[in-house]
C-alpha beads as a LAMMPS data file, in Angstrom:
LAMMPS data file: protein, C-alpha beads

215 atoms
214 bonds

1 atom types
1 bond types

-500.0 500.0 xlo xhi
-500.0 500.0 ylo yhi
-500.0 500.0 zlo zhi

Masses

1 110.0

Atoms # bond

1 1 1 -445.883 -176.375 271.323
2 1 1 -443.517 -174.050 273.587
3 1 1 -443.754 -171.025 271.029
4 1 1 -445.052 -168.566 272.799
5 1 1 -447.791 -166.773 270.750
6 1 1 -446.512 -163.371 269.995
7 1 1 -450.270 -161.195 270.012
8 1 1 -450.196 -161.392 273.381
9 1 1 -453.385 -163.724 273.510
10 1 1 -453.502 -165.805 276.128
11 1 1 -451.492 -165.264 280.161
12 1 1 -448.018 -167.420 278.751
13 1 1 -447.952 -164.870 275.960
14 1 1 -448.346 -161.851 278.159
15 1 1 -446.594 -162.969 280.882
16 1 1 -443.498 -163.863 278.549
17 1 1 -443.882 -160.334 276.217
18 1 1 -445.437 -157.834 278.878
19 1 1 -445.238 -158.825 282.357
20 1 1 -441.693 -160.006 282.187
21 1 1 -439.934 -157.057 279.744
22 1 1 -442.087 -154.413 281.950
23 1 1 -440.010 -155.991 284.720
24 1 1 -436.526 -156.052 283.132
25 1 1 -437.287 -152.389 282.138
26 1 1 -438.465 -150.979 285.338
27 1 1 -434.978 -152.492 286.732
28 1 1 -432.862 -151.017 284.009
29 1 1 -435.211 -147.954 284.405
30 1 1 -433.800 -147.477 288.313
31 1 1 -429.464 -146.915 288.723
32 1 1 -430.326 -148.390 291.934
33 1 1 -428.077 -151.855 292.124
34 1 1 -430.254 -153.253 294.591
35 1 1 -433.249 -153.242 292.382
36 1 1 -431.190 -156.014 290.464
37 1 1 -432.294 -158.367 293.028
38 1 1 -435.951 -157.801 291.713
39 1 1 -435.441 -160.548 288.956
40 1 1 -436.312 -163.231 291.541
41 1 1 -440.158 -161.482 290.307
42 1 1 -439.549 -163.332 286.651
43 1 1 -441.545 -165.592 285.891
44 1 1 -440.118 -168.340 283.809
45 1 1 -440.867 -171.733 281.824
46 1 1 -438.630 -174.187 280.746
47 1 1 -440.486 -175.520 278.016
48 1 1 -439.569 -171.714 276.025
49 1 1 -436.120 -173.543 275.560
50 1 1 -437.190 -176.672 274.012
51 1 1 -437.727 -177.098 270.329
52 1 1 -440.472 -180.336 270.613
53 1 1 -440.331 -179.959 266.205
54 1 1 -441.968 -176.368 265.743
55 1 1 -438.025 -175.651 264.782
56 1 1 -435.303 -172.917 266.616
57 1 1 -434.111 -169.407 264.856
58 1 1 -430.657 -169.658 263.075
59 1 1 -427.657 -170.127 265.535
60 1 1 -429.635 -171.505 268.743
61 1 1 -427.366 -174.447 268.795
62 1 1 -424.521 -171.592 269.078
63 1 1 -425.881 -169.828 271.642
64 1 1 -427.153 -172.488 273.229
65 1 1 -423.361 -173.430 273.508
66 1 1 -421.522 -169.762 274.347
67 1 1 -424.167 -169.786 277.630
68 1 1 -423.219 -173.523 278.402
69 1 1 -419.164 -172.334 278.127
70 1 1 -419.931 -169.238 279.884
71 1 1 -422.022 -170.695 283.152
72 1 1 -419.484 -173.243 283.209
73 1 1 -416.597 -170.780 283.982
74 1 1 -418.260 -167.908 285.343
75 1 1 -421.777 -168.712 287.144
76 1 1 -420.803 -169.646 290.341
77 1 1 -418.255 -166.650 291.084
78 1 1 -421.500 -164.472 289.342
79 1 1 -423.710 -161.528 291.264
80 1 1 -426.254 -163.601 293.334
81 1 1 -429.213 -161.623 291.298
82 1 1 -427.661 -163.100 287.909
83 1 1 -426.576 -166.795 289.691
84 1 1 -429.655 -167.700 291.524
85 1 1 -432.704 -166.513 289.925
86 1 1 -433.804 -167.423 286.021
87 1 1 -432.237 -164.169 284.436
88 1 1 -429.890 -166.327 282.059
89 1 1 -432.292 -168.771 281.038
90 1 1 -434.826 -165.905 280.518
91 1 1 -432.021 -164.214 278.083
92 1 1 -431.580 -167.422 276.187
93 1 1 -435.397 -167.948 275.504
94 1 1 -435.464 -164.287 274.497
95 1 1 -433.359 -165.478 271.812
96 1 1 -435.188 -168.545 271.016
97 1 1 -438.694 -166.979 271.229
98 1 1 -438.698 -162.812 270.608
99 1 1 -436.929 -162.391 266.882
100 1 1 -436.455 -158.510 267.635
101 1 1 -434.044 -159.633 269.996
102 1 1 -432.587 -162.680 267.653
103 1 1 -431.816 -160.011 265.758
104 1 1 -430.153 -157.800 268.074
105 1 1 -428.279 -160.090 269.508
106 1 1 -427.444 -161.812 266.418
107 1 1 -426.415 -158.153 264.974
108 1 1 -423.946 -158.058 268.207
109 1 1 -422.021 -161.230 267.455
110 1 1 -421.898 -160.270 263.758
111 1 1 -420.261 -157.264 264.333
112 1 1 -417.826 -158.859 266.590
113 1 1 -416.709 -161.606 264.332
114 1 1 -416.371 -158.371 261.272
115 1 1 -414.191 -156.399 263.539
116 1 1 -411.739 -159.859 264.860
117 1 1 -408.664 -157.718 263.533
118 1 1 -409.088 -154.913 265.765
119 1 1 -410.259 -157.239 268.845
120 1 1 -406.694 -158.560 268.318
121 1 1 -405.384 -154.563 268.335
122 1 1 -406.737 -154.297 271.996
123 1 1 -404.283 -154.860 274.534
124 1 1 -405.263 -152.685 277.210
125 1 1 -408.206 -152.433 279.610
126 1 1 -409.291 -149.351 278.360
127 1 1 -408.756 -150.375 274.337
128 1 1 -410.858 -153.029 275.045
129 1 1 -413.797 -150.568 276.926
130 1 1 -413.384 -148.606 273.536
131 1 1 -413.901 -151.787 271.516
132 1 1 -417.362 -152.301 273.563
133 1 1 -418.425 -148.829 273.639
134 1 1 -418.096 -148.586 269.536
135 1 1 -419.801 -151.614 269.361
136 1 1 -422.481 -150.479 271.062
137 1 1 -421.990 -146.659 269.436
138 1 1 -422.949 -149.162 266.318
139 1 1 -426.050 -150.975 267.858
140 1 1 -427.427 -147.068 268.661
141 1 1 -427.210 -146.050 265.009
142 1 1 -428.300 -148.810 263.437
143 1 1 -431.802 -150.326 265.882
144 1 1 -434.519 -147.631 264.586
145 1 1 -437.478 -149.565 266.877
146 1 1 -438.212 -146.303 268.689
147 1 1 -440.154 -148.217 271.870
148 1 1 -437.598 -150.326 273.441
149 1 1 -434.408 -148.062 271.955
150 1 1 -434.161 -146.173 275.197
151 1 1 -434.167 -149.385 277.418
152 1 1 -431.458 -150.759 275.635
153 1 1 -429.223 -147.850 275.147
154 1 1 -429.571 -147.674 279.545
155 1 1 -428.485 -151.397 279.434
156 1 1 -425.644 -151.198 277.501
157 1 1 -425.071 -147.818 279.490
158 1 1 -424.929 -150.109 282.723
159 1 1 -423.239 -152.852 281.026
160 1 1 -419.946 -150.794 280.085
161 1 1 -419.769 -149.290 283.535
162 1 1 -419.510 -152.804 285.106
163 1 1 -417.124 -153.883 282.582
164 1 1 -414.800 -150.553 283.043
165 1 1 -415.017 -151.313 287.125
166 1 1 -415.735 -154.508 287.924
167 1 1 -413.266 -157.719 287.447
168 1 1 -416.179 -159.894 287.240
169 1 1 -417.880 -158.132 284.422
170 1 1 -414.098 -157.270 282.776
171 1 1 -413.664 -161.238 282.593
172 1 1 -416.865 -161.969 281.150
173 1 1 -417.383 -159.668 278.573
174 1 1 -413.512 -160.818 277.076
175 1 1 -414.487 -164.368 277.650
176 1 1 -418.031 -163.628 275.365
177 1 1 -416.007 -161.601 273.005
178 1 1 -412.845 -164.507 272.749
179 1 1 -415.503 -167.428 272.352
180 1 1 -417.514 -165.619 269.803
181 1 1 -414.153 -164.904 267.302
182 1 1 -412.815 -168.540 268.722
183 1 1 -415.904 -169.967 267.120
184 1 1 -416.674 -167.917 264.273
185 1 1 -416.966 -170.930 262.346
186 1 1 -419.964 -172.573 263.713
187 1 1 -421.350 -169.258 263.627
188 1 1 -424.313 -168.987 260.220
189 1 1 -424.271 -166.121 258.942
190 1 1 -428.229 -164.875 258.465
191 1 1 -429.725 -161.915 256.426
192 1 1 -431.938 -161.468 259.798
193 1 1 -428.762 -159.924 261.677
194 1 1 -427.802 -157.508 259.078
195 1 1 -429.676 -154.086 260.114
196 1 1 -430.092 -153.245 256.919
197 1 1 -433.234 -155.542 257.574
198 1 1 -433.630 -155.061 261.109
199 1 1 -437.043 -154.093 261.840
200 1 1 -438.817 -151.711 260.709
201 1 1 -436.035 -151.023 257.910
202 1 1 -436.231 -153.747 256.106
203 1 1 -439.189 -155.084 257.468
204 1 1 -442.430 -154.079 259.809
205 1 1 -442.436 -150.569 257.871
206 1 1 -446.661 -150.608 257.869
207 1 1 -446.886 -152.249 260.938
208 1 1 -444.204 -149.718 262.263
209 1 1 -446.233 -146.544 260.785
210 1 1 -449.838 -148.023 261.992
211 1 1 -448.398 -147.755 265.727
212 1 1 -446.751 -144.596 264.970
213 1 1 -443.178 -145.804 265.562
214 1 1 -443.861 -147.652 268.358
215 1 1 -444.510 -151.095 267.031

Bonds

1 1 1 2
2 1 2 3
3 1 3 4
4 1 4 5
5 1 5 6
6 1 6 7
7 1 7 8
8 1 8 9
9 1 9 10
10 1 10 11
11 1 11 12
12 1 12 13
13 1 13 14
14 1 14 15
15 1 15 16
16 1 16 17
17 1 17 18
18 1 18 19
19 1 19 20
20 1 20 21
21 1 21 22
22 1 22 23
23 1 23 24
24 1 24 25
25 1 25 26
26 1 26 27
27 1 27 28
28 1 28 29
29 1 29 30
30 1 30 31
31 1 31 32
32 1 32 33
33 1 33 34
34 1 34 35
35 1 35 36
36 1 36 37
37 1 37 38
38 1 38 39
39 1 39 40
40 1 40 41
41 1 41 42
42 1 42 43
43 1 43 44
44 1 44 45
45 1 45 46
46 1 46 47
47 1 47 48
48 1 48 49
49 1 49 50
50 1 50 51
51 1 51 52
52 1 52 53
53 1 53 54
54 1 54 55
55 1 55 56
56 1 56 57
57 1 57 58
58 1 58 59
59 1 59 60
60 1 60 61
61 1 61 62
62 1 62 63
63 1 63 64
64 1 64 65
65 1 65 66
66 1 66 67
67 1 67 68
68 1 68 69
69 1 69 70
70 1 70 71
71 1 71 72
72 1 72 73
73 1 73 74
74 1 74 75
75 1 75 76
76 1 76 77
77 1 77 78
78 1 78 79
79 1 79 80
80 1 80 81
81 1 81 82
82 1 82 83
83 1 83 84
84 1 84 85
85 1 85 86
86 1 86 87
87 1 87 88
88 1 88 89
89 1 89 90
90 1 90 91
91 1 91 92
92 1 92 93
93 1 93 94
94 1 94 95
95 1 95 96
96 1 96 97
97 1 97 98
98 1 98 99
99 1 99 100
100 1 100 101
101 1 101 102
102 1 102 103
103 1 103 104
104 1 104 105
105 1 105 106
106 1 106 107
107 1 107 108
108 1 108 109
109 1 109 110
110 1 110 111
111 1 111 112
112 1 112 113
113 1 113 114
114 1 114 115
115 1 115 116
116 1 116 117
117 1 117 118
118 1 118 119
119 1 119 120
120 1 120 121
121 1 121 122
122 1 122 123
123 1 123 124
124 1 124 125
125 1 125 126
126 1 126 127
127 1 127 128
128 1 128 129
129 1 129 130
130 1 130 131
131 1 131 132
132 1 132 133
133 1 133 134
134 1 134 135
135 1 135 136
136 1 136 137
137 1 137 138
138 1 138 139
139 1 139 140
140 1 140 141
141 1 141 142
142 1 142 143
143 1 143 144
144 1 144 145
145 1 145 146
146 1 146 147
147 1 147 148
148 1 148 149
149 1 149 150
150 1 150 151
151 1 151 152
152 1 152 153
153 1 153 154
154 1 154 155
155 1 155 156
156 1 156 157
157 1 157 158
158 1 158 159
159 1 159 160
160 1 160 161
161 1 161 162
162 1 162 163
163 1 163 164
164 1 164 165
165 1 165 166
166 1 166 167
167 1 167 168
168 1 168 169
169 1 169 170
170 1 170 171
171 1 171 172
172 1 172 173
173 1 173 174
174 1 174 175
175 1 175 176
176 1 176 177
177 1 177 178
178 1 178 179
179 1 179 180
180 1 180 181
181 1 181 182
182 1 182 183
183 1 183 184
184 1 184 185
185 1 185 186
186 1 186 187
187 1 187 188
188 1 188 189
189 1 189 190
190 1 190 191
191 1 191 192
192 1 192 193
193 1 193 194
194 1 194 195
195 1 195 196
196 1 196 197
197 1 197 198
198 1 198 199
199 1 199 200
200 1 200 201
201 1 201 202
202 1 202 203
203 1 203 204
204 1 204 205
205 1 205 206
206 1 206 207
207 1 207 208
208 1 208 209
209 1 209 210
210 1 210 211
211 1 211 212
212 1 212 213
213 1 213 214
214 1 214 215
């Protein structure tokens, strides 16, 4: 089976839910640039991409496809840290294996197929930072899970400054953004990306108030 056990039981499952997230957060953690390079440290198995029949979470088949389009046209010109070490792969199992983040992501491309219209409205570098920024200005009001909200808010934090400054990060976020309302149509809907069910609002709610928010 290559579904990594989510209670942390055994070294794939902590290596894959502790070890590796610690990681990404200590980096995040740091506005040093240079501690980017610290993803070589992941540790990462192909078999948390394959469905061998225990079945994939709505949409892998999509995603599966945007990072296929994207590493097509963008990998090679990418920062060495993202280009040579396992950090996109990682992101795709994350997907595939971690449903908080199925969800989160899922959310994400949600909100940009909703809001196509005023994609289309944005015809300026800095109407399109606005467009990101609100989307994330969403994602911060909506994702109650109080333990990994700060992480994420300094990611997206980090994200937007590259996109504002950098060409590289400029083209990629429009070429995610295009490909998602370009392919809306493959895209399935799922109750699991609406935050109204987004743990622990819709879901979790014991498990959330046994761990005192921090589930």
């Amino acid at each position: 089976m290559s579904r990594v056990n989510n209670k942390w039981v055994n070294e794939e499952s902590w290596t894959f839910h502790i070890t590796n997230k610690n990681l990404l957060r200590s980096i995040i953690d740091s506005e040093d640039d240079k501690e980017l390079m610290r993803v070589k440290e992941l540790e990462f198995d192909e078999k948390w991409l394959v469905n061998d029949g225990e079945g994939d979470p709505p949409n892998m088949d999509w995603i599966r496809a945007i990072i296929k389009a994207w590493s097509e046209e963008y990998l090679d010109g990418a920062p060495i840290w993202l280009k040579k070490f396992k950090l996109v792969p990682l992101i795709e199992s994350l997907y595939r294996q971690d449903s908080a983040y199925a969800e989160r992501i899922g959310g994400v491309v949600q909100w940009i197929i909703y809001n196509e219209k005023y994609w289309q409205m944005c015809d300026t570098k800095q109407k399109k930072v606005k467009f990101v920024e609100d989307c994330r200005d969403w994602w911060l009001e909506e994702d109650h899970r109080g333990r990994t909200r700060n992480w994420i808010n300094k990611m997206w934090t980090r994200v937007l400054k590259w996109y504002a400054k950098k060409k590289f990060w400029y083209d990629t976020i429009n070429f995610l953004i295009d490909y998602t309302i370009e392919h809306k149509g493959e895209w399935q809907p799922h109750p699991m990306y609406d935050p109204k069910v987004w743990f622990p609002r819709g879901r979790g709610k014991i498990n959330d108030k046994v761990h005192g928010g921090l589930a």
